[in-house]
VONUSE-218725 format. One record per atom (N, C-alpha, C): residue number from 1; residue in three letters; atom name; x, y, z. Coordinates in pm, whole numbers, always signed. Layout:
<recs>
i  aa  at  u  v  w
NUM  ALA  CA  X  Y  Z
...
</recs>
This chain:
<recs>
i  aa  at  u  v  w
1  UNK  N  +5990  +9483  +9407
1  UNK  CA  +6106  +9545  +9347
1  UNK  C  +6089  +9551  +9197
2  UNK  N  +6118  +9638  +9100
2  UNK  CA  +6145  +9643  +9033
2  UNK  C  +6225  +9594  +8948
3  UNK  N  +6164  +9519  +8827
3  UNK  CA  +6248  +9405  +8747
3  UNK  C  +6393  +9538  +8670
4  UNK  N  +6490  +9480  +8690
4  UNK  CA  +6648  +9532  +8638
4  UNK  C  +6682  +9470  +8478
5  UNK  N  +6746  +9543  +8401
5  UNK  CA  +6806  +9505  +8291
5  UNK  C  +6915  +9413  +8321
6  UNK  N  +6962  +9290  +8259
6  UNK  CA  +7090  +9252  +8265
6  UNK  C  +7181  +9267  +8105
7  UNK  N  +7302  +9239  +8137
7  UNK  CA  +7346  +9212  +8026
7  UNK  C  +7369  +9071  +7946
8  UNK  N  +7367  +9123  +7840
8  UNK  CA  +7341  +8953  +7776
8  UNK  C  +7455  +8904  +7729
9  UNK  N  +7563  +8915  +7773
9  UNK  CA  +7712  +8872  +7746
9  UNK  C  +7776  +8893  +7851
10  UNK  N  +7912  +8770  +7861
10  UNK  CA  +7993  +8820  +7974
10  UNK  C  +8113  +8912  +7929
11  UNK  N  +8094  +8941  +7795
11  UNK  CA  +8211  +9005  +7770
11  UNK  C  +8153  +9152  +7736
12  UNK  N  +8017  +9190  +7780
12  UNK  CA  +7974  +9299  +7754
12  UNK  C  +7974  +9364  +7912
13  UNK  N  +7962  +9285  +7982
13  UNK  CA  +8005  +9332  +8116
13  UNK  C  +8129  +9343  +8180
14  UNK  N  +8238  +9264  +8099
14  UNK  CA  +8374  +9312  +8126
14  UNK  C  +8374  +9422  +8079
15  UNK  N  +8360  +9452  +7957
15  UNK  CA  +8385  +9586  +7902
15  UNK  C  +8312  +9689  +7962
16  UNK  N  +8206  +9689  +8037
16  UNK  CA  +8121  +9783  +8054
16  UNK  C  +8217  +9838  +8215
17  UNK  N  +8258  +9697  +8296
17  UNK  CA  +8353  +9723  +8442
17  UNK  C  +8474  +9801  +8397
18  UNK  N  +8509  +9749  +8278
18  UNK  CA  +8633  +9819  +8241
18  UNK  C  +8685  +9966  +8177
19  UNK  N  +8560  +10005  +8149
19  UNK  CA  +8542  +10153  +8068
19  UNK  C  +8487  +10238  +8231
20  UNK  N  +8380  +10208  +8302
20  UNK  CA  +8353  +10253  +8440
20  UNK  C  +8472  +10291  +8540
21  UNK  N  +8603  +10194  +8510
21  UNK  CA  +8695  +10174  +8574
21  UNK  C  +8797  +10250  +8561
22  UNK  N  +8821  +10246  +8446
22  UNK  CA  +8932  +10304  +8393
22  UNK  C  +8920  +10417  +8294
23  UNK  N  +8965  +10511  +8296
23  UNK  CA  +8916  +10638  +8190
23  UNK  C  +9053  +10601  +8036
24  UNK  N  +9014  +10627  +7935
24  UNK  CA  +9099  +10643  +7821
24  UNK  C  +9245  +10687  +7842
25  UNK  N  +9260  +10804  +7922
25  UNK  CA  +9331  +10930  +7909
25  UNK  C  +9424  +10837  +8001
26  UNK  N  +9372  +10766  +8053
26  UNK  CA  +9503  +10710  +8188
26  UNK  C  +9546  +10623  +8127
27  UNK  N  +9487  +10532  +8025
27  UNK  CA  +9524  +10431  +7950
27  UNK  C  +9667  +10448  +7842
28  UNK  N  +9601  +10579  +7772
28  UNK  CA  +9707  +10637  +7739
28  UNK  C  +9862  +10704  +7790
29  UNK  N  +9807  +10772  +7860
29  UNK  CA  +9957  +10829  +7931
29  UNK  C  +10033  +10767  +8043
30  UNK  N  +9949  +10676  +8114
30  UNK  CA  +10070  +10570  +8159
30  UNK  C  +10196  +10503  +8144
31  UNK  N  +10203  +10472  +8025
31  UNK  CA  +10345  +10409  +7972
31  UNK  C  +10433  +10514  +7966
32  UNK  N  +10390  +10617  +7871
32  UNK  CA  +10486  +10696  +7818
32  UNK  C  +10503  +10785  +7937
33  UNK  N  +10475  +10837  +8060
33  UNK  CA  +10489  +10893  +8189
33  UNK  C  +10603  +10792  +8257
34  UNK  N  +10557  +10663  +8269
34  UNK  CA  +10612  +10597  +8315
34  UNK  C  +10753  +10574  +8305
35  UNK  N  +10761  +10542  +8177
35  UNK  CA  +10887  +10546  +8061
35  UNK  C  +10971  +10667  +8082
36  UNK  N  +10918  +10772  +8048
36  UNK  CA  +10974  +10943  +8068
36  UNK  C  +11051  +10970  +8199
37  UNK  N  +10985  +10871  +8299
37  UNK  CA  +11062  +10924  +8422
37  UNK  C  +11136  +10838  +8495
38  UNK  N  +11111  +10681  +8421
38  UNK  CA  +11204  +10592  +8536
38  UNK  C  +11114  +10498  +8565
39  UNK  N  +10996  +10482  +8572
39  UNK  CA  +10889  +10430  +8695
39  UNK  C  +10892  +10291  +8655
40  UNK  N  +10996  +10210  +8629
40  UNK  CA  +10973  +10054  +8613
40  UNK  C  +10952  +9997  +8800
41  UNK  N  +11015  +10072  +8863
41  UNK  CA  +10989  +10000  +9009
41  UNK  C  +10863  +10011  +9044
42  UNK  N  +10822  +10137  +9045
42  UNK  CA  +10679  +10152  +8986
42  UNK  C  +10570  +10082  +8930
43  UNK  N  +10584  +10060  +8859
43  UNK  CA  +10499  +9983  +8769
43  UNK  C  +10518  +9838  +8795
44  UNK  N  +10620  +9788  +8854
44  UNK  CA  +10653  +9644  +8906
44  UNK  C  +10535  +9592  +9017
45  UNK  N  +10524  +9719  +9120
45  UNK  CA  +10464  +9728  +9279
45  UNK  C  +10343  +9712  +9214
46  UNK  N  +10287  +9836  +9135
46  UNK  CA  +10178  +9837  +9077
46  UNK  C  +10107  +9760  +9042
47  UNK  N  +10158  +9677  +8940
47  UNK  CA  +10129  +9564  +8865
47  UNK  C  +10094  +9410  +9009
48  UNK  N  +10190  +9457  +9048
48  UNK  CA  +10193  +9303  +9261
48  UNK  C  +10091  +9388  +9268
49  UNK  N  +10020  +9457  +9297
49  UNK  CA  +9930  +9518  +9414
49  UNK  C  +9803  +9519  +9327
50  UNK  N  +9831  +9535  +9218
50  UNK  CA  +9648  +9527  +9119
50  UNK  C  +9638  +9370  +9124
51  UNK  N  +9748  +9265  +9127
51  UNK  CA  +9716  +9086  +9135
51  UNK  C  +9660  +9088  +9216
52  UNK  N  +9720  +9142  +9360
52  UNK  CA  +9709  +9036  +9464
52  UNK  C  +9565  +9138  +9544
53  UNK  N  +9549  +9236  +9517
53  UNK  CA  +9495  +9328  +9630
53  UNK  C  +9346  +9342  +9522
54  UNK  N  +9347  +9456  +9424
54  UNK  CA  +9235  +9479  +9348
54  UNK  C  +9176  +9383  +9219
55  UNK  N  +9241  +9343  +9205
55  UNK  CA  +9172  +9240  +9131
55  UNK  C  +9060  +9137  +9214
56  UNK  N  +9122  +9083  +9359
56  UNK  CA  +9016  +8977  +9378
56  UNK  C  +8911  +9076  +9461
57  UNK  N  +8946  +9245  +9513
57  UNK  CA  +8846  +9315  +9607
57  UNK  C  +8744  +9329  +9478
58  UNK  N  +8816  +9358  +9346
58  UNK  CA  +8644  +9345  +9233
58  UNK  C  +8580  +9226  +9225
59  UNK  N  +8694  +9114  +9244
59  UNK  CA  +8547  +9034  +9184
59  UNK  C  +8495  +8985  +9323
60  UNK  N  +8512  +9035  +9433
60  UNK  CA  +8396  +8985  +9503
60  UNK  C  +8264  +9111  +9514
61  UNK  N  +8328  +9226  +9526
61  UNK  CA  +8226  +9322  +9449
61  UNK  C  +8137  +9313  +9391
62  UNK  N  +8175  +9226  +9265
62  UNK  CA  +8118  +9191  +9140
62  UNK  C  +8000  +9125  +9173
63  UNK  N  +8057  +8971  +9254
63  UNK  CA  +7998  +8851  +9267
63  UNK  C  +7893  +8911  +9387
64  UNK  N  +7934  +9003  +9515
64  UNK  CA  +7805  +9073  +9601
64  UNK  C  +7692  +9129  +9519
65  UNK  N  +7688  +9177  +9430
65  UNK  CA  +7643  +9279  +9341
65  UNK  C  +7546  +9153  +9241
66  UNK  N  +7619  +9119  +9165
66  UNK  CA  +7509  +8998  +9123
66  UNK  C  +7429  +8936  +9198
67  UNK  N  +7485  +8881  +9323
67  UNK  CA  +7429  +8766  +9392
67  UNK  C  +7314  +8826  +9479
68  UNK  N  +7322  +8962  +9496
68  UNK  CA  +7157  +9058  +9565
68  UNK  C  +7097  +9145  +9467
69  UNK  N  +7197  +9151  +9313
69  UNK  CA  +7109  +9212  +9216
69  UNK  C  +7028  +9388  +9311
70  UNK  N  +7144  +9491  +9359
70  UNK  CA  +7074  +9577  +9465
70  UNK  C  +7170  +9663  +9360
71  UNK  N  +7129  +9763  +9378
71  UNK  CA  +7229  +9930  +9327
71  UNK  C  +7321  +9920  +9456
72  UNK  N  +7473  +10032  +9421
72  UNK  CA  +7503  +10119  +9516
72  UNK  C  +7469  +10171  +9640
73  UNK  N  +7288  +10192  +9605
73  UNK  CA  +7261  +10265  +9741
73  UNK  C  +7161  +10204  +9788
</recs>
């Protein structure tokens, strides 16, 4: 196999999951969408469901992905 680059920080790989993840444009217009129309119930669920649901499906992602060091495909 072919030797892989890593990164040499853990906070260069948060940032790197977090820019992959999330685009600017959503970063931005979330609140003020949110705000504009009401969506605090919204954003309540949202906020329960990124704790409990996507947050721990990444980091085992994460931790598969390190721990066989394999691509996507």
């Amino acid at each position: 196999m072919a030797q892989r680059e890593l990164f040499l920080t853990r906070i260069g790989f948060v940032a790197a999951a977090i820019g992959m993840a999330v685009g600017t444009g959503n970063i931005w217009r979330f609140p003020r969408m949110a705000a504009q129309y009401g969506g605090g119930v919204f954003v309540l669920v949202y906020v329960l469901a990124l704790l409990l649901w996507s947050a721990p499906l990444l980091m085992v992602e994460m931790v598969i992905g390190q721990t066989t060091r394999m691509g996507p495909i």
